[in-house]
Backbone atoms as SQL, in Angstrom:
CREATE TABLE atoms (id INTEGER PRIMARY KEY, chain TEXT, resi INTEGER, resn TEXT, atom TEXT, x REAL, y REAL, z REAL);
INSERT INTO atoms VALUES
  (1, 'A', 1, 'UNK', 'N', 95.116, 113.538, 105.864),
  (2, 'A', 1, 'UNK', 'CA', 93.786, 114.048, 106.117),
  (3, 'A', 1, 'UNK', 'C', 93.147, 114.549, 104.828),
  (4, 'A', 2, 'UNK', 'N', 93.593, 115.883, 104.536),
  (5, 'A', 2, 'UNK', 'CA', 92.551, 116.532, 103.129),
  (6, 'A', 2, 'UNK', 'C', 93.750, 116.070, 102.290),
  (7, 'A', 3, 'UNK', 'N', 93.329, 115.555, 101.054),
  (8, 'A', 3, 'UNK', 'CA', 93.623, 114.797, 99.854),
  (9, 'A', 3, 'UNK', 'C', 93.849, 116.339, 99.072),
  (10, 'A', 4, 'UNK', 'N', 94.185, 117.245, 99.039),
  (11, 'A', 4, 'UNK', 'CA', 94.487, 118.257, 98.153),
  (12, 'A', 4, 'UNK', 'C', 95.515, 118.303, 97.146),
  (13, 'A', 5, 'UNK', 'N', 96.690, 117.269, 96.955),
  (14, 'A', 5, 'UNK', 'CA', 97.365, 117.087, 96.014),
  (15, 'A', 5, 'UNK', 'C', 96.449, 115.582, 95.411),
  (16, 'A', 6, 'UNK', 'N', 95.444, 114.977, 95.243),
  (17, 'A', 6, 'UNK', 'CA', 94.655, 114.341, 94.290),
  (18, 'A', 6, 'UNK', 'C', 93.900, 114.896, 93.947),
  (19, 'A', 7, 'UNK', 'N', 93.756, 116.328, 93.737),
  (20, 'A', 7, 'UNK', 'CA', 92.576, 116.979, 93.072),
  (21, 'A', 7, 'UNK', 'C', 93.206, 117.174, 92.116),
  (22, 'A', 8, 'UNK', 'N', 92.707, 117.001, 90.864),
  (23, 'A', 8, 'UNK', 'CA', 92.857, 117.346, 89.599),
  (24, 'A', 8, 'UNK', 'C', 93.014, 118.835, 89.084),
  (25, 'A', 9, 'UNK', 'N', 94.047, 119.320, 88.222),
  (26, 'A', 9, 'UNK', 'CA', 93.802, 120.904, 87.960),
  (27, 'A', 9, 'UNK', 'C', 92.919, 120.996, 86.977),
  (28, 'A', 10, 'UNK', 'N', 91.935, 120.957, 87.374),
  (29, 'A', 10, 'UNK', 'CA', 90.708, 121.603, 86.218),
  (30, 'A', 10, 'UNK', 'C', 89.666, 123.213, 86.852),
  (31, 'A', 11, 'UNK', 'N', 89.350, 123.575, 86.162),
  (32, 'A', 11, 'UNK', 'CA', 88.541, 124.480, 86.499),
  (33, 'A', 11, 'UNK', 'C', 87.021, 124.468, 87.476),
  (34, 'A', 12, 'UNK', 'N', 86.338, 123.509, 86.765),
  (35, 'A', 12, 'UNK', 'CA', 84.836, 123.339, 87.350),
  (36, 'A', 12, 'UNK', 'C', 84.842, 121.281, 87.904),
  (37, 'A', 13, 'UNK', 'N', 84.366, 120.961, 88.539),
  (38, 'A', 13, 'UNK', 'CA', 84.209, 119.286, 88.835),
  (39, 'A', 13, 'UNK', 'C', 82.471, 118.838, 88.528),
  (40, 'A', 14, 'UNK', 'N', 82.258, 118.340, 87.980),
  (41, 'A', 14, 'UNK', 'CA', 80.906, 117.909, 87.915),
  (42, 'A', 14, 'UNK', 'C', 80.734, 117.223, 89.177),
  (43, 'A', 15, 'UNK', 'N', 79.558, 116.839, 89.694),
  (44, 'A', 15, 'UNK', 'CA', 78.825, 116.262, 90.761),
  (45, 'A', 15, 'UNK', 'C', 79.669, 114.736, 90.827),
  (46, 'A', 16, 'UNK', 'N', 79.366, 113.829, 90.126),
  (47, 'A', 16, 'UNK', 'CA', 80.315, 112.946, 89.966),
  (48, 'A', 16, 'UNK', 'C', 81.494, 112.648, 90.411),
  (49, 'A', 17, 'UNK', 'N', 81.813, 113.375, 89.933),
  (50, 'A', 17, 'UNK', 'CA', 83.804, 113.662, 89.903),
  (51, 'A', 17, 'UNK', 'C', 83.987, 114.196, 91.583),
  (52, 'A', 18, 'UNK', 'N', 82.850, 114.656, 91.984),
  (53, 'A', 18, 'UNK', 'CA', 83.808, 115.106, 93.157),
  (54, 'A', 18, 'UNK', 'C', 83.108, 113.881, 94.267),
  (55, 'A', 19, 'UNK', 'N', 82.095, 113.346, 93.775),
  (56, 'A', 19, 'UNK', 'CA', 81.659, 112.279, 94.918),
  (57, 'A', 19, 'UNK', 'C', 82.979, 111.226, 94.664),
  (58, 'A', 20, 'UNK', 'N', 83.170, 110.866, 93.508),
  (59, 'A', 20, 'UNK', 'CA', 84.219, 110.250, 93.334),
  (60, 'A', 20, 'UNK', 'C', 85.817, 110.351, 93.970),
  (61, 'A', 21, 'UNK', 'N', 86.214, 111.969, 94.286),
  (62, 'A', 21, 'UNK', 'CA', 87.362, 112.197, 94.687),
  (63, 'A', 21, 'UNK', 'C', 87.054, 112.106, 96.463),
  (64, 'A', 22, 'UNK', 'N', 86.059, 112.350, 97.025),
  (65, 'A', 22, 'UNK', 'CA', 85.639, 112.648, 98.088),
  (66, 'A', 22, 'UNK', 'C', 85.401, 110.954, 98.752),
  (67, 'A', 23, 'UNK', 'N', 84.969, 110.345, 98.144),
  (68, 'A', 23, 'UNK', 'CA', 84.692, 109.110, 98.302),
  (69, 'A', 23, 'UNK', 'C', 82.958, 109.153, 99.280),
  (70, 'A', 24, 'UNK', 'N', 82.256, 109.671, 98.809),
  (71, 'A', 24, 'UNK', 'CA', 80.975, 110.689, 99.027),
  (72, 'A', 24, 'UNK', 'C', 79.479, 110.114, 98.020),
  (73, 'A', 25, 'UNK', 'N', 78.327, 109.189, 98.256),
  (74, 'A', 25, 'UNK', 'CA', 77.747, 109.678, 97.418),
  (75, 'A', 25, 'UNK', 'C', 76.976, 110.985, 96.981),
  (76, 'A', 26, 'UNK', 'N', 76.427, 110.747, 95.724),
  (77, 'A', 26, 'UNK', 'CA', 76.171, 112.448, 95.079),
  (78, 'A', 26, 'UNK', 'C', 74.972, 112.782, 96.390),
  (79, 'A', 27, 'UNK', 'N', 74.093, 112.342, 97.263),
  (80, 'A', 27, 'UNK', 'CA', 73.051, 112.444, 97.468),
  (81, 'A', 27, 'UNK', 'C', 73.731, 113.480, 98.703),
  (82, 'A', 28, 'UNK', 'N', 74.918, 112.763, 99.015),
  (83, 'A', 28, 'UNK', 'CA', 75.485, 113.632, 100.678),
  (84, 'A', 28, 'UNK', 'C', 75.887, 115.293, 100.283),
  (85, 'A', 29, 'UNK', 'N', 76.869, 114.952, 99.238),
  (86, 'A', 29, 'UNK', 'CA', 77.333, 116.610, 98.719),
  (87, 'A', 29, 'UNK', 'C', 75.676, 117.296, 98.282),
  (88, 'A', 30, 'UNK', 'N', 74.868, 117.175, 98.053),
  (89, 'A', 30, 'UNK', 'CA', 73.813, 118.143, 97.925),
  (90, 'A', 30, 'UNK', 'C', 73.046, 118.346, 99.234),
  (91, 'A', 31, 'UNK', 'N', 73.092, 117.653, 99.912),
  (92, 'A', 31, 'UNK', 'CA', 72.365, 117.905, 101.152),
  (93, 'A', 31, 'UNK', 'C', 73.595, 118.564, 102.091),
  (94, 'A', 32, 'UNK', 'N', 74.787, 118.634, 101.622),
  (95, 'A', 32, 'UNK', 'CA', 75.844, 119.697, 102.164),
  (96, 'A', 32, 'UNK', 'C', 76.236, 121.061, 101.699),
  (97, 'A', 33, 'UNK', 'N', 75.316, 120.875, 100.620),
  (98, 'A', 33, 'UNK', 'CA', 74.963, 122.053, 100.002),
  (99, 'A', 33, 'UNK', 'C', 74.134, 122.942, 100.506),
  (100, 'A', 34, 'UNK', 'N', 73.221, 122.220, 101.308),
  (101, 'A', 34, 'UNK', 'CA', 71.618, 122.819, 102.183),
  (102, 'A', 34, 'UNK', 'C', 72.365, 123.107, 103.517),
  (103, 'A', 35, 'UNK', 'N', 73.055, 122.463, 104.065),
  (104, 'A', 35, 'UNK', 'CA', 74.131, 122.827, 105.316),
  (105, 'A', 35, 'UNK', 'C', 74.723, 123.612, 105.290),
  (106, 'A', 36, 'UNK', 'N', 76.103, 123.527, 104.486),
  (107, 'A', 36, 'UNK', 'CA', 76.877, 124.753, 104.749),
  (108, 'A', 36, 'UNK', 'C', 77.439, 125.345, 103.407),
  (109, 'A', 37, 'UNK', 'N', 76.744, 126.877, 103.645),
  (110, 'A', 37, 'UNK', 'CA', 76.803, 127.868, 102.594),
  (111, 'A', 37, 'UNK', 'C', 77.610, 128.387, 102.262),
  (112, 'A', 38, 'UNK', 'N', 79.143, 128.310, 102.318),
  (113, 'A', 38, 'UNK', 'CA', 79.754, 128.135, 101.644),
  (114, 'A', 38, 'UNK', 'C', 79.899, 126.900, 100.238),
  (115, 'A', 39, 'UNK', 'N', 79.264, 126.023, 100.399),
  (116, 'A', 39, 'UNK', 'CA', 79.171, 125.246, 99.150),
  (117, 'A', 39, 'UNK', 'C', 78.319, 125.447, 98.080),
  (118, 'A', 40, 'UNK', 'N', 79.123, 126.365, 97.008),
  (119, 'A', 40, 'UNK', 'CA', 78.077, 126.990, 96.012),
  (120, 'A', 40, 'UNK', 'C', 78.322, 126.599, 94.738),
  (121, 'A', 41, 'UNK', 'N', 78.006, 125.362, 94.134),
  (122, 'A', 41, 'UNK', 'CA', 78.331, 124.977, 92.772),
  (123, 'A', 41, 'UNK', 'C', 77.952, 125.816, 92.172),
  (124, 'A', 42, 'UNK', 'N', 78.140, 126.367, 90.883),
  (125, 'A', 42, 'UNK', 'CA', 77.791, 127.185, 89.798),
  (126, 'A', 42, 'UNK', 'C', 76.693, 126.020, 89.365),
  (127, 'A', 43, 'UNK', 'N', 75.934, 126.299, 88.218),
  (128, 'A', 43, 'UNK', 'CA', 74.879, 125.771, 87.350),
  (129, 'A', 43, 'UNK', 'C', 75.416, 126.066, 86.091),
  (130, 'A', 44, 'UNK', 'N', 75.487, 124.794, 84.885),
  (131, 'A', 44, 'UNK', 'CA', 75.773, 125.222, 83.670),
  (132, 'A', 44, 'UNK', 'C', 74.068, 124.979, 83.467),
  (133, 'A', 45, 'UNK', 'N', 74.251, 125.530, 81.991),
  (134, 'A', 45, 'UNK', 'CA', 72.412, 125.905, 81.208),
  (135, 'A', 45, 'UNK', 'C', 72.278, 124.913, 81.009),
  (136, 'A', 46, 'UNK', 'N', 72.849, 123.815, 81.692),
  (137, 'A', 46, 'UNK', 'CA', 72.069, 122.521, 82.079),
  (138, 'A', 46, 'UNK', 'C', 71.378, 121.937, 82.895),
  (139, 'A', 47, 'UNK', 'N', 71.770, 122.901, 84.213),
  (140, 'A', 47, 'UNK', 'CA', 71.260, 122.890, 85.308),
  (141, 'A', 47, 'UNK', 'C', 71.974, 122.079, 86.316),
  (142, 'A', 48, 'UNK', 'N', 73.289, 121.527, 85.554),
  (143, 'A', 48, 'UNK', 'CA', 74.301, 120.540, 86.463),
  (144, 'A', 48, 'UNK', 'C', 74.794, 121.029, 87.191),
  (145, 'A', 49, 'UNK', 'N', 75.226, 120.924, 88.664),
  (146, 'A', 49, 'UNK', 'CA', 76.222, 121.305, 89.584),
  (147, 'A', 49, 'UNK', 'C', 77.802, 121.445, 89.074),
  (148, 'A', 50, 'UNK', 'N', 78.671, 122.323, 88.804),
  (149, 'A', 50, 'UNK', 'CA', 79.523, 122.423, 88.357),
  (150, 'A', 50, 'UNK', 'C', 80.180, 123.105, 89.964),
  (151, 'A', 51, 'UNK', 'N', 81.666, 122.191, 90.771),
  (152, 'A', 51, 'UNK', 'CA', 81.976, 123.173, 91.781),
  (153, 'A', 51, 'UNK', 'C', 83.277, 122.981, 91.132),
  (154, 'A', 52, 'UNK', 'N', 83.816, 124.378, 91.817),
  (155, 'A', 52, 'UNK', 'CA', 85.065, 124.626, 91.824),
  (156, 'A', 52, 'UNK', 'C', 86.037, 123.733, 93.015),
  (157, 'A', 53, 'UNK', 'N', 87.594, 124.154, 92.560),
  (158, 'A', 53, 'UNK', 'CA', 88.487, 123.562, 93.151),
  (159, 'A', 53, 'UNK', 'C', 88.536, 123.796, 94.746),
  (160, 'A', 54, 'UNK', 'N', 87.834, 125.566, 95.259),
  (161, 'A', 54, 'UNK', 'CA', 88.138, 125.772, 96.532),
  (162, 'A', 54, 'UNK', 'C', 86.398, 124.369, 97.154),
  (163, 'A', 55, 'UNK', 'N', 85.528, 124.496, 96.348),
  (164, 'A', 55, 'UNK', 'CA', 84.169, 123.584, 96.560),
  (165, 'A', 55, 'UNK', 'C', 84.727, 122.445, 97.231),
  (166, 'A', 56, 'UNK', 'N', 85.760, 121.842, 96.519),
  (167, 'A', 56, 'UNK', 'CA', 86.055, 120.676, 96.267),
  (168, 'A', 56, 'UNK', 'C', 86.922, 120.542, 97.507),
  (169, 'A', 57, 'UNK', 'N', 87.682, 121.185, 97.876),
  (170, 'A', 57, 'UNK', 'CA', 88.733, 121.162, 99.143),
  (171, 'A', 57, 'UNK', 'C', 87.871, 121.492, 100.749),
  (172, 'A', 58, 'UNK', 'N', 86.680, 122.243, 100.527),
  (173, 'A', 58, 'UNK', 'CA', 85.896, 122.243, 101.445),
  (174, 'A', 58, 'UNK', 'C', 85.169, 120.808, 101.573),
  (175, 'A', 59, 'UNK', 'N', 84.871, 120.562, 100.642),
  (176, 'A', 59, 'UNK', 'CA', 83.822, 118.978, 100.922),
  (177, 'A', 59, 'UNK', 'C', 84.964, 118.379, 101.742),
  (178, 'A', 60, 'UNK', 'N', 86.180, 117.834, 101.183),
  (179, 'A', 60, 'UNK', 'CA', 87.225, 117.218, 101.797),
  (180, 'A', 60, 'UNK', 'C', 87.262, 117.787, 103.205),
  (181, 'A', 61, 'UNK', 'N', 87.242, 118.910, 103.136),
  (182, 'A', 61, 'UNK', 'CA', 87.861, 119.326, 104.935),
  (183, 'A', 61, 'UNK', 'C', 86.267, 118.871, 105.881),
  (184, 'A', 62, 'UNK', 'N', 85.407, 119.350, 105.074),
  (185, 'A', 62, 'UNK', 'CA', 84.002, 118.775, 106.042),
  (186, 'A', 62, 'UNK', 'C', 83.680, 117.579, 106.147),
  (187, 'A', 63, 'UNK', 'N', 84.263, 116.462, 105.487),
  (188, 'A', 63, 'UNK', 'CA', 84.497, 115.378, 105.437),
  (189, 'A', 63, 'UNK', 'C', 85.259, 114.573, 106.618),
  (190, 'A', 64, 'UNK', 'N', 86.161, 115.597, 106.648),
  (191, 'A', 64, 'UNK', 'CA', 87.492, 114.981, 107.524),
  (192, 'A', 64, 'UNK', 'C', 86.497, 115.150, 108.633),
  (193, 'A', 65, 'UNK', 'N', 86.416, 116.366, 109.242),
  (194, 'A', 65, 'UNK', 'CA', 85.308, 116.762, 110.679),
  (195, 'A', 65, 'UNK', 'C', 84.456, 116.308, 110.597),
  (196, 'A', 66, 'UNK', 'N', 83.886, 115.479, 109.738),
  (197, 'A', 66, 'UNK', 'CA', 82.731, 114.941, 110.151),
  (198, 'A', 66, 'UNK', 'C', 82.327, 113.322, 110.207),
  (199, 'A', 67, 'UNK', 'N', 83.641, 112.829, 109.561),
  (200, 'A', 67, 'UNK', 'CA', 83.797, 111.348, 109.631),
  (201, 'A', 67, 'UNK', 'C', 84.846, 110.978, 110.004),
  (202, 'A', 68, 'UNK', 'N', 86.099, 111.622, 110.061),
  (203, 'A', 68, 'UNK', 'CA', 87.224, 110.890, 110.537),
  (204, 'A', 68, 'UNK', 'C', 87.326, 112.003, 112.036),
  (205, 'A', 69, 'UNK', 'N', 87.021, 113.162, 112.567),
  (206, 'A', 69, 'UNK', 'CA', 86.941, 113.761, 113.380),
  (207, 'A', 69, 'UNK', 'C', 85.801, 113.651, 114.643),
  (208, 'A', 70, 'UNK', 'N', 84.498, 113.232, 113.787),
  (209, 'A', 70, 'UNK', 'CA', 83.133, 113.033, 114.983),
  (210, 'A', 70, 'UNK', 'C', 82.825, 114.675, 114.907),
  (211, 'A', 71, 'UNK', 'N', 82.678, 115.091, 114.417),
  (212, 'A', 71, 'UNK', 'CA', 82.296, 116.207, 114.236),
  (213, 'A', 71, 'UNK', 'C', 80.767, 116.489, 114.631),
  (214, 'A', 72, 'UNK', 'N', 79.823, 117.224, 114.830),
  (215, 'A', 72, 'UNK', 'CA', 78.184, 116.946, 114.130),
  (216, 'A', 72, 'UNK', 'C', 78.679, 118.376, 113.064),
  (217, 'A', 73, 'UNK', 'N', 77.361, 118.196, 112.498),
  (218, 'A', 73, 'UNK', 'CA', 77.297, 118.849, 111.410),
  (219, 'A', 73, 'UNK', 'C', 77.546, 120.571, 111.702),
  (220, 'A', 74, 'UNK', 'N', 76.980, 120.598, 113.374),
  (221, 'A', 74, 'UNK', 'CA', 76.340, 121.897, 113.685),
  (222, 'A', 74, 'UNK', 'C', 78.155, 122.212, 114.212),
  (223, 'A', 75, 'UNK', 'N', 78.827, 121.421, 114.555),
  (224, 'A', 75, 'UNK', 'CA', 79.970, 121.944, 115.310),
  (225, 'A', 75, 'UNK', 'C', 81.216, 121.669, 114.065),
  (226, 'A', 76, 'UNK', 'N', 80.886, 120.999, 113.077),
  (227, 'A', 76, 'UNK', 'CA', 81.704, 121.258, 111.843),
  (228, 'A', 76, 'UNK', 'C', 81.418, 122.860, 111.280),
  (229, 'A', 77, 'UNK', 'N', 80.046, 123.010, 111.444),
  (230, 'A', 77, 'UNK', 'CA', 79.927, 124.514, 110.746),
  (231, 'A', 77, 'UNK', 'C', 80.706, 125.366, 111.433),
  (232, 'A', 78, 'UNK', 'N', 80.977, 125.023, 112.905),
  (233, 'A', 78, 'UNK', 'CA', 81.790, 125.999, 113.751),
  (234, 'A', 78, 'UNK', 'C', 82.707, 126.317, 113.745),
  (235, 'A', 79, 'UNK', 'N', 83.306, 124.878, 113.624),
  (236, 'A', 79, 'UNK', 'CA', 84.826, 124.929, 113.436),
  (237, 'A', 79, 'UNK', 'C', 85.026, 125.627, 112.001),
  (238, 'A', 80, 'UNK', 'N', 84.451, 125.226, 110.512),
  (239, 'A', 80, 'UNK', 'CA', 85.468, 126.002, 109.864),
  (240, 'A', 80, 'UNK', 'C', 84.867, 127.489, 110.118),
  (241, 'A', 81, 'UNK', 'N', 83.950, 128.165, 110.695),
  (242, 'A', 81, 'UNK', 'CA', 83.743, 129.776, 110.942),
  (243, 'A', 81, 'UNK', 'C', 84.855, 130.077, 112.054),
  (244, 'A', 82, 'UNK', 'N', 85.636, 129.344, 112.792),
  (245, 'A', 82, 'UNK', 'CA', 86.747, 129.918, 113.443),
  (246, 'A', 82, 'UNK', 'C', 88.066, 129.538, 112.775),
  (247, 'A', 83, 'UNK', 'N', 87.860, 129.608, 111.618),
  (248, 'A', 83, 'UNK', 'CA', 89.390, 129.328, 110.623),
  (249, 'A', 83, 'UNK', 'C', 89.536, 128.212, 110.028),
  (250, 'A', 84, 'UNK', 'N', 88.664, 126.943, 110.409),
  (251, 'A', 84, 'UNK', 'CA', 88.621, 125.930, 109.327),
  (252, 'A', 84, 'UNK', 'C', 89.725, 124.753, 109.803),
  (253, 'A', 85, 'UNK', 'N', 89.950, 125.302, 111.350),
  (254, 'A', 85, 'UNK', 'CA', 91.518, 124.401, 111.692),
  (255, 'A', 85, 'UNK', 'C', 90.970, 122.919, 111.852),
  (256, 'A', 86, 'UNK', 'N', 91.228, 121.862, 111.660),
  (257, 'A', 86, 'UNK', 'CA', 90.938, 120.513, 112.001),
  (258, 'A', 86, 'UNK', 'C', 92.109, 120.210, 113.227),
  (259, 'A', 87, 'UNK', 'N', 91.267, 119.602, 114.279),
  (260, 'A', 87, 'UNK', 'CA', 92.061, 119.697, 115.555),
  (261, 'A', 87, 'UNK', 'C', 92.348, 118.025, 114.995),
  (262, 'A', 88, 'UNK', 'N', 93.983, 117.769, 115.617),
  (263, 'A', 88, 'UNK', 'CA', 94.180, 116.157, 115.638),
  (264, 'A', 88, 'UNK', 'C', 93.416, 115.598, 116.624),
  (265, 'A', 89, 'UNK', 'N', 93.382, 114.696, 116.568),
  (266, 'A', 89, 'UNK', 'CA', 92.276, 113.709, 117.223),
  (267, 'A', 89, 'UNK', 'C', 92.547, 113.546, 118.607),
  (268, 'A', 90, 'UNK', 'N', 93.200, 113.297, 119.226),
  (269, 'A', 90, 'UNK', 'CA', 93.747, 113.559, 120.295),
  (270, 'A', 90, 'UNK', 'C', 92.887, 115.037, 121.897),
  (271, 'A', 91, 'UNK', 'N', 93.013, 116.022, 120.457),
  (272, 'A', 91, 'UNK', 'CA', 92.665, 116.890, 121.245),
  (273, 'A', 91, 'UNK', 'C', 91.021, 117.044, 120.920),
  (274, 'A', 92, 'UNK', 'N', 90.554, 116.355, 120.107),
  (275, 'A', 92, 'UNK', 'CA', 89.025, 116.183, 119.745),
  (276, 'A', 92, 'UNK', 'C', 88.343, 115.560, 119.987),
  (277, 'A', 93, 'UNK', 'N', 88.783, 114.685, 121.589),
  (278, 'A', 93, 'UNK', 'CA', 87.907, 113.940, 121.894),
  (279, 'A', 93, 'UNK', 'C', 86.642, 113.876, 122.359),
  (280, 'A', 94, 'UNK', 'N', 86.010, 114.987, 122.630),
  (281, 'A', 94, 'UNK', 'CA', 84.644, 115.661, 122.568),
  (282, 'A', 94, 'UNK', 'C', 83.816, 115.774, 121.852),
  (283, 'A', 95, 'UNK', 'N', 84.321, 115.883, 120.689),
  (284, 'A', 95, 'UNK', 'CA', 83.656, 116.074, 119.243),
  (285, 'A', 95, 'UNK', 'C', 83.124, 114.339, 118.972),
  (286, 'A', 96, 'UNK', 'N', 83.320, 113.022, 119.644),
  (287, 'A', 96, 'UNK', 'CA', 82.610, 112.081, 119.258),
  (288, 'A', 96, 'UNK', 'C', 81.354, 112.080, 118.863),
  (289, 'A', 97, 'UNK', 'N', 80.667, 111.560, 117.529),
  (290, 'A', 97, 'UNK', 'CA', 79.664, 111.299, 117.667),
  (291, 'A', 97, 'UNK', 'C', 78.519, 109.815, 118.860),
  (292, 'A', 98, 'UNK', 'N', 77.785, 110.244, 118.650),
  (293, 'A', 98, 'UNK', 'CA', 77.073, 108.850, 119.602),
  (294, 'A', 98, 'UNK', 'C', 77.153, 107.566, 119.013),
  (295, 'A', 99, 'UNK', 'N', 77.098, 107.371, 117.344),
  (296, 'A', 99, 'UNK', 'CA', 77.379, 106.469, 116.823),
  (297, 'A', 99, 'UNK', 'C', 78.909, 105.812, 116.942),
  (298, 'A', 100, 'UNK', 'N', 79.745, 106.770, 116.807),
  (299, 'A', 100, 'UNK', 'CA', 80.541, 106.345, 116.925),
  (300, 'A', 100, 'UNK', 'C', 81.713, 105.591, 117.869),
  (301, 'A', 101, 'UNK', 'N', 80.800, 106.715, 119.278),
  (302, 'A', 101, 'UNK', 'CA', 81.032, 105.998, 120.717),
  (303, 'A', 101, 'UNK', 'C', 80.130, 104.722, 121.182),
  (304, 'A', 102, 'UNK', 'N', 79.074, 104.544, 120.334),
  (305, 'A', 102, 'UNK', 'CA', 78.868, 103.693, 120.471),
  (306, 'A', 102, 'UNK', 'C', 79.748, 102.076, 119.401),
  (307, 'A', 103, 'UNK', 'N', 80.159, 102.510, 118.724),
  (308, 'A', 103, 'UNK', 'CA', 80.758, 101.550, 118.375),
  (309, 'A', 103, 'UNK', 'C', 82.022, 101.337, 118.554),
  (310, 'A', 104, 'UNK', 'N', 82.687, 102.136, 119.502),
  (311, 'A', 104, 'UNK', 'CA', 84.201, 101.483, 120.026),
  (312, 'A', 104, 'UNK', 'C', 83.557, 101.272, 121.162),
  (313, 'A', 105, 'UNK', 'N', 82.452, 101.342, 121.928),
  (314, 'A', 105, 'UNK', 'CA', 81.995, 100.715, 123.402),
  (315, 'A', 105, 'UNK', 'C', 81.722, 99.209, 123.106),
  (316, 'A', 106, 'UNK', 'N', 81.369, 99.210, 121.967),
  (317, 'A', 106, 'UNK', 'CA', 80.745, 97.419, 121.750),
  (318, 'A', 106, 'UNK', 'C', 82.081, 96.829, 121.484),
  (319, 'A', 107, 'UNK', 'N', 83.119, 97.319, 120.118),
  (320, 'A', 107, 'UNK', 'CA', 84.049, 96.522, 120.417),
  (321, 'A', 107, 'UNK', 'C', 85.084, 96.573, 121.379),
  (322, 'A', 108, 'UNK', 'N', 85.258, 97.565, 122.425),
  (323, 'A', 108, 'UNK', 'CA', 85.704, 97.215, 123.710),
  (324, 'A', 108, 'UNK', 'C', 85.011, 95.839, 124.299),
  (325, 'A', 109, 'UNK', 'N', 83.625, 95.439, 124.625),
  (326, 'A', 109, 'UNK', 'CA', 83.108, 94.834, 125.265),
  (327, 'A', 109, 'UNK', 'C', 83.934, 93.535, 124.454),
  (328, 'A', 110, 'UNK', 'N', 83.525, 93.114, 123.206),
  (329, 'A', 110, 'UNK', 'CA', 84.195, 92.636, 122.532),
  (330, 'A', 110, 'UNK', 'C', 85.187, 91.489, 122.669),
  (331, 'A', 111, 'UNK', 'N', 86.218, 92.542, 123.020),
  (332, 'A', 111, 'UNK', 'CA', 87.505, 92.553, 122.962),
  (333, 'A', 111, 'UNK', 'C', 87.818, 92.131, 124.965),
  (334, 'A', 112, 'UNK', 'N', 86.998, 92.521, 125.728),
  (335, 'A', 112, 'UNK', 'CA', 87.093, 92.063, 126.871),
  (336, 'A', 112, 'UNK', 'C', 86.166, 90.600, 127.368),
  (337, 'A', 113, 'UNK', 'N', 85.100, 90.273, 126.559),
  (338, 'A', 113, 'UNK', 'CA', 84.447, 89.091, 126.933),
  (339, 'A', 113, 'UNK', 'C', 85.863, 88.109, 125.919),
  (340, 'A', 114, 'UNK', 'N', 86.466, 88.299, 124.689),
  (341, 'A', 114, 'UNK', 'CA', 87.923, 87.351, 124.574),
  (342, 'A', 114, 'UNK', 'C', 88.450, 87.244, 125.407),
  (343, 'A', 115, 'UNK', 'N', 88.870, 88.189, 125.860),
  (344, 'A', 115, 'UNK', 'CA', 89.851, 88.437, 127.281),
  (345, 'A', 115, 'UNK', 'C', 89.240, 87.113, 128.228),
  (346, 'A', 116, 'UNK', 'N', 88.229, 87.429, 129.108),
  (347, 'A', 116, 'UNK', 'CA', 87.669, 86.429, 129.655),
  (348, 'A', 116, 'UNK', 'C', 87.403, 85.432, 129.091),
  (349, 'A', 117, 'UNK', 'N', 87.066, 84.965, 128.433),
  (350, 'A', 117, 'UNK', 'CA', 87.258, 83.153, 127.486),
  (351, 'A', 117, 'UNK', 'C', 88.373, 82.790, 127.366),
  (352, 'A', 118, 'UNK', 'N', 89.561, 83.604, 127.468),
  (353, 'A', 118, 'UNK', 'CA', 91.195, 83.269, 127.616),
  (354, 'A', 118, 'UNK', 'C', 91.305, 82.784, 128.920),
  (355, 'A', 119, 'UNK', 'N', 91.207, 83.870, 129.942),
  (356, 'A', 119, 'UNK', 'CA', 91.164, 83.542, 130.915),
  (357, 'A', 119, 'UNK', 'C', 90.339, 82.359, 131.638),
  (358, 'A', 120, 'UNK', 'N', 89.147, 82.172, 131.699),
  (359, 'A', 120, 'UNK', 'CA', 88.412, 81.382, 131.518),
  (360, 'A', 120, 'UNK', 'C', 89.469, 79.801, 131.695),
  (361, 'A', 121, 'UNK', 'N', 89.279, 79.496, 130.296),
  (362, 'A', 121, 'UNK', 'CA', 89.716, 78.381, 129.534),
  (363, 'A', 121, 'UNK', 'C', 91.265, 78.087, 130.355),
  (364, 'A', 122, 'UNK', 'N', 92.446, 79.282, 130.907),
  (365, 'A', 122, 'UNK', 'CA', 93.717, 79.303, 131.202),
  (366, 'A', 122, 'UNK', 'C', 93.121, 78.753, 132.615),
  (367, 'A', 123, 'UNK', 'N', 92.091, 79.383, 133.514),
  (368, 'A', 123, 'UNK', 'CA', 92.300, 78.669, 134.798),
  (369, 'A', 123, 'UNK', 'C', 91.131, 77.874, 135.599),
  (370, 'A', 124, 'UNK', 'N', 90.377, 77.544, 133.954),
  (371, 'A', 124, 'UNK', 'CA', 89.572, 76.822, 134.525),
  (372, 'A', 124, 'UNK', 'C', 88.119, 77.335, 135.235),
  (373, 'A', 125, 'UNK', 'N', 88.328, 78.249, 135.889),
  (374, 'A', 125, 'UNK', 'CA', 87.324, 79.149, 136.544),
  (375, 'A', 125, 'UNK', 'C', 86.833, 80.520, 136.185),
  (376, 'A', 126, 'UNK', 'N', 85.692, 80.836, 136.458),
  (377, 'A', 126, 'UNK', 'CA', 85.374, 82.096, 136.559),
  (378, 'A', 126, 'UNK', 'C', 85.718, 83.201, 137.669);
């Protein structure tokens, strides 16, 4: 799940570096910046986003809840304000997004109109 032994030991991550570790473009981590306030890059007198290592392990965990979990954004904020636990999937089946139920409904359908063209073709009839 969270990638925390591929984070690099450095001090600060530029914007870059962490879309890069996150597998994230830069445009998502700043607009997760406007979401949830815990994500507070420092500014060098450059005006660059500089986050730290705990920055960096949060993107990852809001990541997980929100793309590999179905999270929404509003019930990712929830979950980590009650400790940050990521439920296994199993027990998160609520947390689907609509997109995403919608796309194991299509390839169910899918996967059952094969079914019937097997069948089909095996007896001849509908």
């Amino acid at each position: 799940m969270i990638m925390k032994n591929n984070i690099p030991d450095k001090l600060y991550f530029k914007i870059g570096e962490v879309a890069k570790l996150a597998d994230l473009p830069t445009h998502v981590l700043r607009y997760w910046e406007t979401e949830f306030s815990d994500i507070r890059p420092k500014r060098a007198n450059s005006k660059q986003r500089l986050y730290r290592r705990k920055d960096v392990e949060l993107i990852l965990q809001i990541k997980t809840l929100l793309h590999e979990q179905g999270y929404t954004i509003a019930g990712a904020r929830k979950a980590l304000k009650k400790g940050g636990k990521i439920l296994p999937e199993k027990q998160n089946k609520k947390q689907i997004s609509a997109r995403q139920y919608a796309k194991r409904m299509s390839l169910i359908k899918e996967q059952l109109q094969e079914l019937q063209k097997i069948l089909v073709n095996n007896t001849g009839r509908r």
